[in-house]
Structure formats: structure tokens, C-alpha cells
N, C-alpha and C positions, 0 to 999 in steps of 0.2 A: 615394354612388352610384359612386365611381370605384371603389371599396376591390368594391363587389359586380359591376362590369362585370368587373374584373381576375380574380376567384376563376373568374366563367365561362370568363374562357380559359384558364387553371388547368386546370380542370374536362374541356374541348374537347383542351387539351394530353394531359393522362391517357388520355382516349379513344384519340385517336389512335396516343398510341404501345400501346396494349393491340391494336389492331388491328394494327400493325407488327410487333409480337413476336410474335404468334399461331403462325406458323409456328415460332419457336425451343422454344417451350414444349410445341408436338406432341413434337418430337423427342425432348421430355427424359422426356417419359411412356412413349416407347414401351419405356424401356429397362427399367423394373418393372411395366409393366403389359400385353406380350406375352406373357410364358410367366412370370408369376410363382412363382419355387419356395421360397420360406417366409412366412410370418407378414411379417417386415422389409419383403418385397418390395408385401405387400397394405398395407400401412401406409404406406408411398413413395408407392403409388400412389395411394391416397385423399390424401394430402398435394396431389398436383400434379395430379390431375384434380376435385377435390370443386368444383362451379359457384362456391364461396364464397372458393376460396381464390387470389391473384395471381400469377406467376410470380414467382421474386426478381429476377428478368433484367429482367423489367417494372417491379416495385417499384422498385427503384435506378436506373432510366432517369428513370422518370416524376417522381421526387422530385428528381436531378440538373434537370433541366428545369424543374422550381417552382422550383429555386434561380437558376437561369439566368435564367429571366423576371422573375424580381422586380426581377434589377439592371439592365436591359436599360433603353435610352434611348427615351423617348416616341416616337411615330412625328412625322416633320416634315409640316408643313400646306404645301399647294400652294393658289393663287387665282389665278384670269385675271378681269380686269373687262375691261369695252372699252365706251366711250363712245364716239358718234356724233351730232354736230350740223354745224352751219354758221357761221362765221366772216366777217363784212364780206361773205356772201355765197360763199365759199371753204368746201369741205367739209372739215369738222376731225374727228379720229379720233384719240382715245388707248384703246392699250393698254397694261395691266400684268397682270404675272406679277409674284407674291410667293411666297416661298419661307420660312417661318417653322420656326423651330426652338424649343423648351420648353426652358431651362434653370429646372433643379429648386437651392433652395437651402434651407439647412437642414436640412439630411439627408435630404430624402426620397426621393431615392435608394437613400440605406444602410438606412434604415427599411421598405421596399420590399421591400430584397435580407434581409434578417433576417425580412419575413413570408414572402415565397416559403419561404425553409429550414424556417421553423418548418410551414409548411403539410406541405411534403417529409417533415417528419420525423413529422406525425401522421398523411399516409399509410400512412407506413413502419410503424408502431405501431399502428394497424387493422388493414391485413392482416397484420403480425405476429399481433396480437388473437387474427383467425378462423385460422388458422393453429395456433393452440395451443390454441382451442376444436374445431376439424376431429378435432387428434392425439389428445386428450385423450379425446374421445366415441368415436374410431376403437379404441382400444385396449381401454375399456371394454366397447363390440360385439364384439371378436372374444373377448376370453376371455368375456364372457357367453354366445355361442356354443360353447362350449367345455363351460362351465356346462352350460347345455340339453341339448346331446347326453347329460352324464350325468347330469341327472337326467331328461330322458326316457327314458334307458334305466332307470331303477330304478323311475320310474313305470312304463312298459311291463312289466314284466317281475312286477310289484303285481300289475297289472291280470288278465294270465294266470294266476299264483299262488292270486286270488280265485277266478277265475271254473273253475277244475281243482276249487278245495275246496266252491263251489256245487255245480257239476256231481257230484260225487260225493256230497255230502248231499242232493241231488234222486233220485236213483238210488236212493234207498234206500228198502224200500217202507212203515216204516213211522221216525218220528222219536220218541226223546226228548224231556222239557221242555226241557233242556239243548242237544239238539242243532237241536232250533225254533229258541232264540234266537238257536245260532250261525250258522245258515242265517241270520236275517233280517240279523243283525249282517252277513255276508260278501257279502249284498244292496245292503247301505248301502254298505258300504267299495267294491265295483266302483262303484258312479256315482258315489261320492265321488274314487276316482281316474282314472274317466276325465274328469270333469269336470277336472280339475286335468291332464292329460294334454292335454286341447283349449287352457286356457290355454295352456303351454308351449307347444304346436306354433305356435298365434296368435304368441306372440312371437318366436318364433326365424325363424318367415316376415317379422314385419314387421325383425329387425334384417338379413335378408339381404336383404331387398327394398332397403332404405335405402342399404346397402354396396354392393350391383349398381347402384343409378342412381349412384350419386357415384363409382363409380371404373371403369362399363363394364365390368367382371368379371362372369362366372356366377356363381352358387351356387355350383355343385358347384366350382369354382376357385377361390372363398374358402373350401370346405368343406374341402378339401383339404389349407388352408396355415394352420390354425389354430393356436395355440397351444398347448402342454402346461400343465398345473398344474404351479404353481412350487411348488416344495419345495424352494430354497434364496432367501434374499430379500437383496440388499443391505443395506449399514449406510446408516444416515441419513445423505441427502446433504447436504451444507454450504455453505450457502446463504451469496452475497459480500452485504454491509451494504447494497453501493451493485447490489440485482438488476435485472438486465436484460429482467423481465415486461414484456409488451406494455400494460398499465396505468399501469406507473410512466413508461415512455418517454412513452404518449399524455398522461399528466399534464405530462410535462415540455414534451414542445411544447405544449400549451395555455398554457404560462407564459410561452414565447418569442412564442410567437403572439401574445398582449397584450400584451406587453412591445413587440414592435416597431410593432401598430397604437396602442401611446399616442405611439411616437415619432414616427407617421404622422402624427398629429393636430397634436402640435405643430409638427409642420413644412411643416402646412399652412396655420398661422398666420402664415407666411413666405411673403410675395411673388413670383409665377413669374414669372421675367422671359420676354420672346418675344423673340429677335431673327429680325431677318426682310432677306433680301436682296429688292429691288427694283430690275426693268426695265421700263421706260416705251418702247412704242413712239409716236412723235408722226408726225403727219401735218396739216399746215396747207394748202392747197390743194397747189398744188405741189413744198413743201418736206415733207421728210421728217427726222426726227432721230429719237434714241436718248439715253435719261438712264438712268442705272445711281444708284444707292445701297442705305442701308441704314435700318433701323429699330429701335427698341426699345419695347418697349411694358408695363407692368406692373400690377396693380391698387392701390393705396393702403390700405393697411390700416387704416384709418381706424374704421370699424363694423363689423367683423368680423375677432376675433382668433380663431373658434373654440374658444372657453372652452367652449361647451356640451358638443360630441364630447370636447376634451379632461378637464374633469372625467367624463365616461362612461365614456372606455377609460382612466382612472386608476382609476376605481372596478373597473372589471374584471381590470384588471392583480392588483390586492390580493387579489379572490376569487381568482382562479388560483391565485397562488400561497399561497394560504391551504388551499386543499383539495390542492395539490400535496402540501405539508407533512402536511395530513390524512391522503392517501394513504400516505405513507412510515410513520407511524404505525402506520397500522391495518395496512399491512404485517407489520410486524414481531408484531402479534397474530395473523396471521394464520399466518407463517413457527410461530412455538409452537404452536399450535393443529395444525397440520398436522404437524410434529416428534411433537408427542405421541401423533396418530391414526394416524402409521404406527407408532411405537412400540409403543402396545396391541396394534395387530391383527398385527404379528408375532408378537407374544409369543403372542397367542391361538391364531393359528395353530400356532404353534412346538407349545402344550402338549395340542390337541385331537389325539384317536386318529387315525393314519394312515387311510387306508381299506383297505387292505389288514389291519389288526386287526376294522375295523368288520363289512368282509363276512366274514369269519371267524367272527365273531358269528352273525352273520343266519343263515349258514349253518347254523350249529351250533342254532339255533333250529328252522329249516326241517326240522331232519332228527330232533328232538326229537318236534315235531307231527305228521312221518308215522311215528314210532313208537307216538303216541298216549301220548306222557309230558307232552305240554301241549295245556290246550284254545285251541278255534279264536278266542278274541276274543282272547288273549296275542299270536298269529302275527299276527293285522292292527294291533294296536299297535305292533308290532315293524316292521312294514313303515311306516307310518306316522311310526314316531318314526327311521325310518332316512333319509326322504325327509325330512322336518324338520331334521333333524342335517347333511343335505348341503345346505340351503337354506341355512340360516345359515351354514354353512362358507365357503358361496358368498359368498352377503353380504360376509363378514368380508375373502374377500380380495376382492374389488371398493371396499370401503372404503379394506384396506390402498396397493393398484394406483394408484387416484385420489391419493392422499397421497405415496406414492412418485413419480406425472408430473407432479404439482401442484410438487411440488419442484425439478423437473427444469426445468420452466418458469420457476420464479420466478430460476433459477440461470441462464435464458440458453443449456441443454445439451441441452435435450431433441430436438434434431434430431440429436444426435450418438450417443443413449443406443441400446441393441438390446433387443426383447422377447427 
């Protein structure tokens, strides 16, 4: 009960200073998210206004202050008694005032000040957490928007292409078996692309809708400050043994955190002593005095050493640092994994046609079919497998993008890095 009274003022402390800094943390938004002018400045911005994510001004106050309260001295006890009777008939009156003070032995004091820190530090490593989940999903948004714009423009642009080579095989008064099929075939392909057109437009409203409430930007001002396609890609970042990911840090305070409530337990199988100053006012009919001393007072350890809590936060101590160690593990599967996934999808990228050859293609196609040197179901494959070839292009680098910021993360750098 003490260990759960303590987390709430913990809890109240955090509050409070979040309301204190509120003001500092306006300031610091308004400096990339009044007139934002590139891609960095919409990415800052989501960083320090997304509802999810903490100021660092805040974070480092608030965890300073878990660490401060932890070691901080019990509050002292104040009591006034005053009795009143009568004496051989003389009215008698004592008061006292005691003034008690908690001395802690055993360390649980220090045991105390080592959870507050460990608490501090798994704050610090949550909002770290969301923080590199906010940056990671932000980056992915904007070049998906990126994405969208052009493959809505190639879907658009399908769509008119179809509906030019309908409109002219309707115009005609009478058809071939051949040119029947092509008509219905060029039928199919318009609702098949605008159907696929309405998708795309659905998504590119709900990733701008999501970016306007989290960072107070319009549309058209994140549309503005998008990203290019990357056509040069960095080398594989080199990720330190001991990474600085908001995982590994909240692993690590979950270890200090057990570690200091096993110490708590045991040291609260240690006796708390009270000492206590005491004033006596006396009053015996017409005499009046004053007695001054002191007191000490303790419980007897006798039927309770606390073995129960202490075997409990032993046993928990163990797991912590048993999935701590898990962690760092799976880490390091995961550091490979992610090394190889950006490695492929460069190389994929690196080896697939520019698009500047692709539309040179298409074109060269487009101007085949209005010579009537290819039939009309070739041109809608072509459109089709051109709008496929830039989906998966797309993929590939949103694959690549993710493995590259995942890296950046687990490295500790990714608030330093630039789109």
C-alpha cells in the first residue's frame, strides 16, 4: 500500500509539471509549424504537436522529480491531546503536543530513491517509445502522399485515355467482331480504373486528414512540403551493440525498477524507528507547569519479517531481467533482419527501370495504337501493367524507408537524420 500511495503522487507530480510547461512547449511548435517550408519542417511539427507525444523540457523535468521524490524524507506527524478532569476537587488540565519524525533504516531510503529513478527512466523510454512510433508513421505518410499523387495521376490519366478510345468505338456506326470485344474490354477497364482511382483518393484524404489533426497544418500546407522520390539512398546505418531504442531503455528500467522494490521489501523487514519531541502543558487548580521531553517508539519484528513481498519482488526481479536479456537478443535478430530488408529493396530499386524510360515506353505504345499498328486490349494492358509496376515500385521503397528509420531508431539518431 505505501509502494501504490507513492506511484500516485508520482503520477499527480507528472501532471502537474505537464501543466507547467505547457506554455514552453507552445513556443517551441510555433517555430516549424507557422510557415512551414519543407518536408523537415512537417515532420518537426508532427514530432512536437502529435496529442501522443511529450515535450523533452517536460520529460526531463518530470523524471528529475521522480528521482527527487523518491529520496525525499517522510512527512513528520504533529498531535495535540488535552485532557480535562478534576483533582481533590481543583480543576486539572493536561495538554500535549508531539511532534514525531520516521527514521527509515535499512536502506529504504536508498531503495526508495533507486525506484523513483527507475520510474523516471521508464517514463523517459515511453515517451521516447511514442516518439519514434509518431516519427516513423509520419515519414511513412508523407512519402505515401507522394506515392498517391503519382499514381493518381497515372490512374487519371488511364481513365481519360479509356474513355477517348470508348467514345470513339461508340461513334462508329457500325463494329467488327474484333472491335465489339474491344469496346466491351475498354468498358471494363474504365470502371476497373475508376474504381481503383476512388480507392487512392479514400486514402490520400484519410493520411491527410490524420496529419492535419496531429500537427494543426492544412492540407494544402502539407501538400505543398512533400517529399521527392529518392533516387540516391544512404549506406547501411551502423547500428552501436549497446542501441539506445526506446525498448531496450524501457527494458532496462523495468530491471532497475525490481531491483530497487526487492530492496524495498527487504528493508521493510527492518524496524522504523519514531522519535518524537514532547510538551506537556499542566494545569492543577492554581498551579500551572511545563514538562518538555522526548520519545522513541518501534515495532518488534517478531511475526513479521515480510518474506512473503520479499520472495514476490525476488521472483520478479528474475523475470525482468530474464526478458531484459530476451530483449537484447531478439534485438540483434532483429538489427539483421532489418540490415538485409534495406539491403534488398535498395538493390531492387537501384535495378528497376527509371520512370523516365517507363513513360517513354507507354508512350511509344500510346502512339503505336493511334496509328493502328496495335490492337485495343495491348493499350489497356499496358496501362494496367504500368499502374502495377509503379505500385510495387512504391511498395518496395516504403519497405526500403521503414528499414532505413527503423535503423535510425534503434541507433539513437533518428531525431538528427533529414528526409
Amino acid at each position: 500500500m505505501k509502494f501504490k500511495s507513492r506511484f500516485v503522487i508520482f503520477s499527480l507530480t507528472a501532471t502537474a509539471i505537464s501543466l507547467f510547461s505547457y506554455g514552453r512547449s507552445v513556443a517551441l511548435e510555433a517555430a516549424h509549424c507557422a510557415a512551414p517550408k519543407n518536408t523537415n519542417d512537417i515532420l518537426k511539427c508532427l514530432q512536437q504537436r502529435h496529442p501522443e507525444v511529450q515535450n523533452e523540457d517536460v520529460i526531463n523535468e518530470v523524471s528529475d522529480r521522480l528521482s527527487q521524490q523518491g529520496s525525499s524524507w517522510n512527512n513528520p506527524e504533529i498531535s495535540l491531546e488535552s485532557v480535562k478532569g478534576e483533582n481533590l476537587g481543583r480543576t486539572a488540565n493536561t495538554t500535549e503536543v508531539r511532534i514525531s519524525q520516521a527514521i527509515e533504516v535499512g536502506g529504504l531510503r536508498a531503495a526508495r530513491r533507486n525506484i523513483g529513478k527507475a520510474l523516471g527512466d521508464s517514463f523517459k523510454a515511453e515517451s521516447l517509445g511514442k516518439l519514434e512510433e509518431v516519427t516513423l508513421l509520419g515519414i511513412k505518410s508523407l512519402y505515401r502522399l507522394t506515392q498517391l499523387n503519382d499514381e493518381l495521376e497515372k490512374t487519371e490519366e488511364s481513365v481519360q485515355r479509356f474513355r477517348t478510345i470508348k467514345n470513339k468505338y461508340q461513334s462508329r456506326p457500325r463494329l467488327n467482331p474484333d472491335q465489339e470485344i474491344t469496346l466491351s474490354l475498354v468498358q471494363l477497364a474504365v470502371s476497373e480504373f475508376e474504381i481503383r482511382l476512388n480507392h487512392l483518393q479514400k486514402e490520400k484524404r484519410e493520411i491527410l486528414s490524420e496529419l492535419s489533426a496531429s500537427t494543426g497544418l492544412s492540407a494544402t500546407a502539407i501538400e505543398k512540403n512533400l517529399p521527392t522520390f529518392k533516387n540516391e539512398w544512404p549506406e547501411t546505418p551502423k547500428v552501436d551493440v549497446e542501441n539506445k531504442s526506446a525498448s531496450l531503455l524501457k527494458s532496462q528500467a523495468d530491471v532497475d525498477l525490481s531491483v530497487g522494490q526487492l530492496a524495498e521489501a527487504k528493508a521493510q523487514a527492518w524496524p522504523e524507528f519514531k522519535v518524537s519531541l514532547i510538551a506537556n502543558n499542566n494545569i492543577d487548580g492554581s498551579v500551572q507547569y511545563q514538562t518538555y521531553g522526548m520519545g522513541i517508539s518501534m515495532p518488534i519484528p517478531i511475526f513479521n519479517r515480510n518474506r512473503g513481498e520479499r520472495a514476490l519482488k525476488a521472483s520478479q526481479s528474475t523475470k525482468a531481467m530474464k526478458v531484459h536479456k530476451r530483449n537484447l537478443d531478439k534485438q540483434q535478430s532483429i538489427l539483421k533482419n532489418l540490415t538485409q530488408q534495406y539491403e534488398v529493396s535498395v538493390k531492387n530499386l537501384k535495378n528497376t527501370p527509371s520512370g523516365r524510360i517507363i513513360e517513354s515506353k507507354h508512350k511509344k505504345a500510346e502512339s503505336l495504337f493511334a496509328q493502328g499498328l496495335i490492337a485495343g486490349p495491348l493499350i489497356i494492358e499496358a496501362h494496367r501493367q504500368l499502374l502495377s509496376y509503379t505500385q510495387s515500385r512504391n511498395e518496395e521503397e516504403l519497405k526500403a524507408l521503414e528499414a532505413l528509420w527503423t535503423l535510425y531508431i534503434l541507433n539513437g539518431t533518428f531525431l538528427n537524420q533529414k528526409l
